[in-house]
N, C-alpha and C positions, 0 to 999 in steps of 0.2 A: 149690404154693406158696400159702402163704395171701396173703389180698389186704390192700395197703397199707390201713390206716383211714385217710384223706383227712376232714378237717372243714372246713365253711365256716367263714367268719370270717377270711381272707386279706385284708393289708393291704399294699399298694404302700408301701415306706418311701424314704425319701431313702438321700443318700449317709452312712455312719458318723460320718463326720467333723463334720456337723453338730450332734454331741452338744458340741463342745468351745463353751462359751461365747463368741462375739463380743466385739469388744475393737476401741474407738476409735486411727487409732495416734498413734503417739508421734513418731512422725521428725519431723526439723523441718518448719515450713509453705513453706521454700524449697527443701527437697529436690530436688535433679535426680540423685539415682542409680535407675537402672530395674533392676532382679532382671528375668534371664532366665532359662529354664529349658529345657532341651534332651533329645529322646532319640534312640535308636537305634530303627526302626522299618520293616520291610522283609518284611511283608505284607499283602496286603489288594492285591498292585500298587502299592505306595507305593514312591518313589524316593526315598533319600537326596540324590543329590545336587540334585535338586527343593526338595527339604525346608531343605538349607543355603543356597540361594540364597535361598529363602523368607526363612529367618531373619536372613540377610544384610542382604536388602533390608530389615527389620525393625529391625534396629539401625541400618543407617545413616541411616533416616529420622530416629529418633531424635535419633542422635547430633549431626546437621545442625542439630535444635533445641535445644542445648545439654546433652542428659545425657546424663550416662556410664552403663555397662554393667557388670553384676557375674553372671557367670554363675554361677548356682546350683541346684544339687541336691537333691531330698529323696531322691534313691538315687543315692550315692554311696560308697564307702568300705564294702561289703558283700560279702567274698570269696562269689566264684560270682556273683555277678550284676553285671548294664551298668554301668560308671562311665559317666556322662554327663558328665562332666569331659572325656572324649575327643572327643566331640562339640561341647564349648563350645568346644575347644582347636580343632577344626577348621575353625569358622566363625570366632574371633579372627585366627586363619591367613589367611583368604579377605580379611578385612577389612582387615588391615593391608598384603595383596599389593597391593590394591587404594591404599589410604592409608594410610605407615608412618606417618603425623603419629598419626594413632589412638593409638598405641601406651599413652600413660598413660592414656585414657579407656576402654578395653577389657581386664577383668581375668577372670582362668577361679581361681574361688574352689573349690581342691579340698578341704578339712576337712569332715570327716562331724562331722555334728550330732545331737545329740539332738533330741527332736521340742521342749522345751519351749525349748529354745535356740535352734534353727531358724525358733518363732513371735513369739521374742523378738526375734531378729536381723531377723528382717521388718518388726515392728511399729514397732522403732525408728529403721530406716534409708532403706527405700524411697518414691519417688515411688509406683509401680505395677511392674509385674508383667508381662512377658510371658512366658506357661505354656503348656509343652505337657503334661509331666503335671500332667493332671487336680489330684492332690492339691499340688502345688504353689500351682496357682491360688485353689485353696478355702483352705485355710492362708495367703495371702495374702491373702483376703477377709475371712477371721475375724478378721484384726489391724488392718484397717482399710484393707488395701491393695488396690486394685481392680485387677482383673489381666483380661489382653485372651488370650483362649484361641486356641491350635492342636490343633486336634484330629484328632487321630488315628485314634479310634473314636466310635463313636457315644454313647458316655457323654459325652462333652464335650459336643456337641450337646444330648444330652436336660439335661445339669444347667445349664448353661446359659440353655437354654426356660427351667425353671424359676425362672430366679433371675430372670427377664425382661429378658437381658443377652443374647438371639439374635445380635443383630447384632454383638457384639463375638468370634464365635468362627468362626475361621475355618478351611479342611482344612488339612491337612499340607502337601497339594502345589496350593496355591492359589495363582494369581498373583501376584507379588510386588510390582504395581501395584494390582491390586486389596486384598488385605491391609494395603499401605502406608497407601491410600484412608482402609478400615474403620479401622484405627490411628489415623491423625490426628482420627476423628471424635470414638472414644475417650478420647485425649490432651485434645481441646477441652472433652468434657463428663466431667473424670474429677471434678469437684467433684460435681458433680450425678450422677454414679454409687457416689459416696463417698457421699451420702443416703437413696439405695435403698436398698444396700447393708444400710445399719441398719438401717432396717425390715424388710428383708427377711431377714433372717439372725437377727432375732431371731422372724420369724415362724419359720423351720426350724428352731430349737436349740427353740423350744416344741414344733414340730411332733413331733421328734425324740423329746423325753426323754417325751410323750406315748406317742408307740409303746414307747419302754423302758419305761416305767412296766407299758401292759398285758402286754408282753412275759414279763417278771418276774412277774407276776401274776398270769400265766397258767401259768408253770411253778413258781410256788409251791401254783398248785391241782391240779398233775400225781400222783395216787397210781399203784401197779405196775398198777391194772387198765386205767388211760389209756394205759397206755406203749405205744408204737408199733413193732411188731417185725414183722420180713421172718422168716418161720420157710420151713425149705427143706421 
């Protein structure tokens, strides 16, 4: 087999998503509705029912300080794969066992969205954000909405580092006193996470269309004798 042509010149890039333009939001400045985001997740040793108590304790913290809960999906409504509707619907369950009064302030928002509908509906409705996937959270940052991470994998972790927002991301199956803790810290400074935010998301979106740019530039100088072929 002939050997791969491997070239220097390899650049670590961010996450995709950071190519979509940043965007101040729009909701009102009294907003108390929180966007939750839920999934299904049972390896790595990770326990769901760990995970809904988590989330539990997550809302009802919340909730104690007056806002309501809108559980919401960016993978929902996609035959063959997780609705995470079932999930939201599990912890609403847990929540209301516990206190039926809940009941109008806890909703499970099953409508599949388009992506540009999904960053409009963010931008103009939410206080903030609690995300476990990952691109829920980032999509909720690009619209001005600062969202508090459960992570799952270590990608939440690392984008997170990056964003300089560590301490706002917590595991899956992380204590639900502790996470409550990290939450409320978040909730106190979420103005002043609204600030970074900007800056910082519009250093990625430059970071980002930088790497596109040479990316593109680099396969617009690609002729047949660069091409990189496995021959058997």
């Amino acid at each position: 087999m002939e050997r791969l042509d491997c070239r220097a010149g390899f650049r670590q890039t961010r996450d995709a998503a950071f190519l979509i333009p940043p965007k101040r939001s729009s909701a009102p400045v009294d907003s108390r509705k929180v966007a939750v985001s839920v999934r299904e997740w049972k390896f790595d040793d990770r326990k769901m029912d760990r995970y809904i108590d988590l989330v539990k304790s997550l809302c009802t913290h919340v909730l104690k300080r007056g806002y309501s809960i809108e559980f919401l999906s960016t993978c929902q409504g996609v035959p063959g794969y997780r609705d995470d509707s079932r999930v939201a619907a599990q912890v609403r369950e847990a929540l209301l066992a516990a206190d039926p009064s809940l009941a109008p302030l806890v909703s499970v928002n099953t409508s599949y969205y388009r992506v540009d509908d999904l960053t409009n509906y963010l931008n103009r409705t939410f206080a903030f954000t609690i995300g476990t996937r990952l691109h829920m959270c980032i999509l909720s940052m690009l619209n001005g909405v600062p969202a508090f991470n459960i992570s799952y994998e270590v990608k939440g972790v690392e984008c997170y580092r990056y964003l300089g927002l560590e301490a706002y991301s917590v595991d899956f199956n992380e204590s639900g006193d502790i996470a409550a803790g990290k939450l409320q810290t978040f909730v106190d400074q979420v103005g002043s996470i609204r600030r970074h935010l900007e800056d910082r998301l519009n250093e990625l979106h430059r970071e980002s269309r930088e790497h596109l740019d040479l990316f593109l530039s680099d396969m617009a100088g690609v002729d047949d004798r660069d091409q990189v072929l496995l021959a058997p």
